[in-house]
Structures are given as structure tokens and as C-alpha cells.
C-alpha positions in Angstrom: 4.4 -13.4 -11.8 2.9 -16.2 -13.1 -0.3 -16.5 -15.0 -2.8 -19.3 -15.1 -5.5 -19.4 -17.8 -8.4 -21.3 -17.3 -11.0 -20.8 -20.4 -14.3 -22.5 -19.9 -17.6 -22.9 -22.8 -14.9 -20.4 -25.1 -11.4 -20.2 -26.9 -9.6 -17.3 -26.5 -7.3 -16.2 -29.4 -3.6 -15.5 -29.1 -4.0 -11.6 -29.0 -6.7 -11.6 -26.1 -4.5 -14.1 -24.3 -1.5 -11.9 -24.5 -3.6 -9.0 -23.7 -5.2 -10.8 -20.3 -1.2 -11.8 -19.2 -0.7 -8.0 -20.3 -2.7 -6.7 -18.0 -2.5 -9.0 -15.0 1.6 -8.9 -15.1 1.1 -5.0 -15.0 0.2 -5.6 -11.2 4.0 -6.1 -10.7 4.9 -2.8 -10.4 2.7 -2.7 -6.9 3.8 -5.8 -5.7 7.9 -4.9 -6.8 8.7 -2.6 -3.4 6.3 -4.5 -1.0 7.9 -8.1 -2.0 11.5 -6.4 -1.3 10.2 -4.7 1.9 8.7 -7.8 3.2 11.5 -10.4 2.1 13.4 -9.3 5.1 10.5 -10.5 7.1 10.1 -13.7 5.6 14.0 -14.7 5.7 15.0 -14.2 2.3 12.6 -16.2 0.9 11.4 -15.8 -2.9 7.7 -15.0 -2.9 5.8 -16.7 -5.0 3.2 -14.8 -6.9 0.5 -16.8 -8.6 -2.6 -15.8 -10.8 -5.2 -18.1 -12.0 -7.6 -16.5 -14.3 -10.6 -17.9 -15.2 -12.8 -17.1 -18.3 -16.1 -18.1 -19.1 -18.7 -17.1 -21.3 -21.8 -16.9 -20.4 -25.3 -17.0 -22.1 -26.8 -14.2 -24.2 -23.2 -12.7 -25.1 -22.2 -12.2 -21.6 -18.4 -12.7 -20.3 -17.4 -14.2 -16.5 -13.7 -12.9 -15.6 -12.6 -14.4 -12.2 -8.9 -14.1 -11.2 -7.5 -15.1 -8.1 -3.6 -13.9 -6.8 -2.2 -15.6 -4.1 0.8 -13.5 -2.8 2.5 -14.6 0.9 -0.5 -16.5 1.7 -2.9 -14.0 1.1 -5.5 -14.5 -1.8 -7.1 -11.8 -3.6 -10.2 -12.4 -5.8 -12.0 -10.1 -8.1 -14.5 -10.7 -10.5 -16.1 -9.5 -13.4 -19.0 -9.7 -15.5 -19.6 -7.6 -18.8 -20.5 -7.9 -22.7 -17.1 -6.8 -23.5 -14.2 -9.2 -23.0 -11.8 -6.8 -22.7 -13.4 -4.4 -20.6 -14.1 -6.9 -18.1 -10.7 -8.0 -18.0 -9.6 -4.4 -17.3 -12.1 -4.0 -14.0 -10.7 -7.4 -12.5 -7.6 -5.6 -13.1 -8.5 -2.4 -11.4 -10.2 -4.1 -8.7 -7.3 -5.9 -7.7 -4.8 -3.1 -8.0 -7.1 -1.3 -5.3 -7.0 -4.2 -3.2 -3.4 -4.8 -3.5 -3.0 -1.0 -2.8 -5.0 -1.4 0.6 -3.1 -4.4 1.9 0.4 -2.8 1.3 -1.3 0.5 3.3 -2.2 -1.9 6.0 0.8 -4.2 5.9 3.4 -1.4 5.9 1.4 0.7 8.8 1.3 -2.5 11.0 5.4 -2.8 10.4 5.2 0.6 11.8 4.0 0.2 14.4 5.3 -2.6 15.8 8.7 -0.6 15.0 7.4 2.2 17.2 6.5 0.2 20.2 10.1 -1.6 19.9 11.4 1.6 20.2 9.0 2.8 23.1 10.3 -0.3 24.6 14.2 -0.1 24.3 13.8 3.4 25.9 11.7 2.4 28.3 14.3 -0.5 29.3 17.4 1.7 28.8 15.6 4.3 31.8 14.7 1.3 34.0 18.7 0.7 33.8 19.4 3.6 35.5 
């Protein structure tokens, strides 16, 4: 996965840059068996996974984390907004793990189903045969 970081009104030091990457890279693991089940749907293409992640800090000690994931032409956005850097950093990272979580539920229900009505299908042509 690669990770864009975008720091606006603030500089981030080394160890909260390797922590932000940290965290957003440990989204791999959900996206690992999805990519591999859905390559055969895109023609053995290589997904691209992308994350841009913007910080910002705002006034009166506040901090603005915004990340965007584009994965097969979906985008997932979460946002955050706390007085801890780091905290924040970990709910955009939870809120996007549940979000990934959801649209591999969805995706892989969908591939279901279209499996079972194939299947209704080929019976139903293999009787009409007959």
C-alpha cells in the first residue's frame, strides 16, 4: 500500500510519520484475501491501493486527520478530529477498518449470489434439455 502524507499549518517528526504509515499499512491484512479473491474478477490485474493522509492542525491545540483509500475504484474516507495526534490517527484507522470490513461483507455476498443464480441457471438449462 502506498501512503501519501499531506501535512498542512504543522511538521510532523520522523517518529509520528512512521507511526501514521504504521498504522495505515496495518489495513493490509483486510485488504490481503479480498485483493486475491477479487483479482480473478479483474483479470489478473495488480490493484492499486492508495492512501492520502492529510494532517492539519487546527486552532486552540486541536488536530484534523483526514485519510482517503482508493482501492478498485472505490474511495473510502474517514476523518478525525481530537487534541491528541495520535489518538486521532488511531480512530481514522478504526473507522476505516470498519468500512473496509463492510464492503468485503457486501462484495463477497454479491459474488455469492450471482454464483447461486448461475447455478440455478445451468440446472434449470440442463432440465429444459431433456
Amino acid at each position: 500500500m502506498r501512503v501519501i502524507i499531506k501535512e498542512t499549518k504543522i511538521k510532523l517528526p520522523n517518529d509520528i510519520k512512521e507511526f501514521l504509515e504504521k498504522e495505515i499499512s496495518s489495513l493490509d491484512r483486510f485488504l490481503k484475501r479480498f485483493l486475491n479473491d477479487s483479482k480473478d474478477n479483474l483479470k489478473k490485474a495488480k490493484p492499486k491501493v492508495e492512501a492520502r493522509v492529510e494532517v492539519k492542525q487546527k486552532e486552540r491545540g486541536f488536530y484534523y486527520v483526514e485519510c482517503n483509500l482508493h482501492l478498485l475504484g472505490k474511495m473510502f474516507r474517514a476523518e478525525s478530529l481530537k487534541t491528541n495526534l495520535k489518538s486521532a490517527i488511531d480512530e481514522v484507522k478504526d473507522e476505516l477498518k470498519r468500512m473496509i470490513k463492510d464492503y468485503k461483507k457486501k462484495f463477497l455476498s454479491k459474488m455469492k449470489k450471482r454464483a447461486r443464480t448461475l447455478k440455478r441457471e445451468i440446472k434449470m438449462s440442463q432440465f429444459a434439455k431433456n
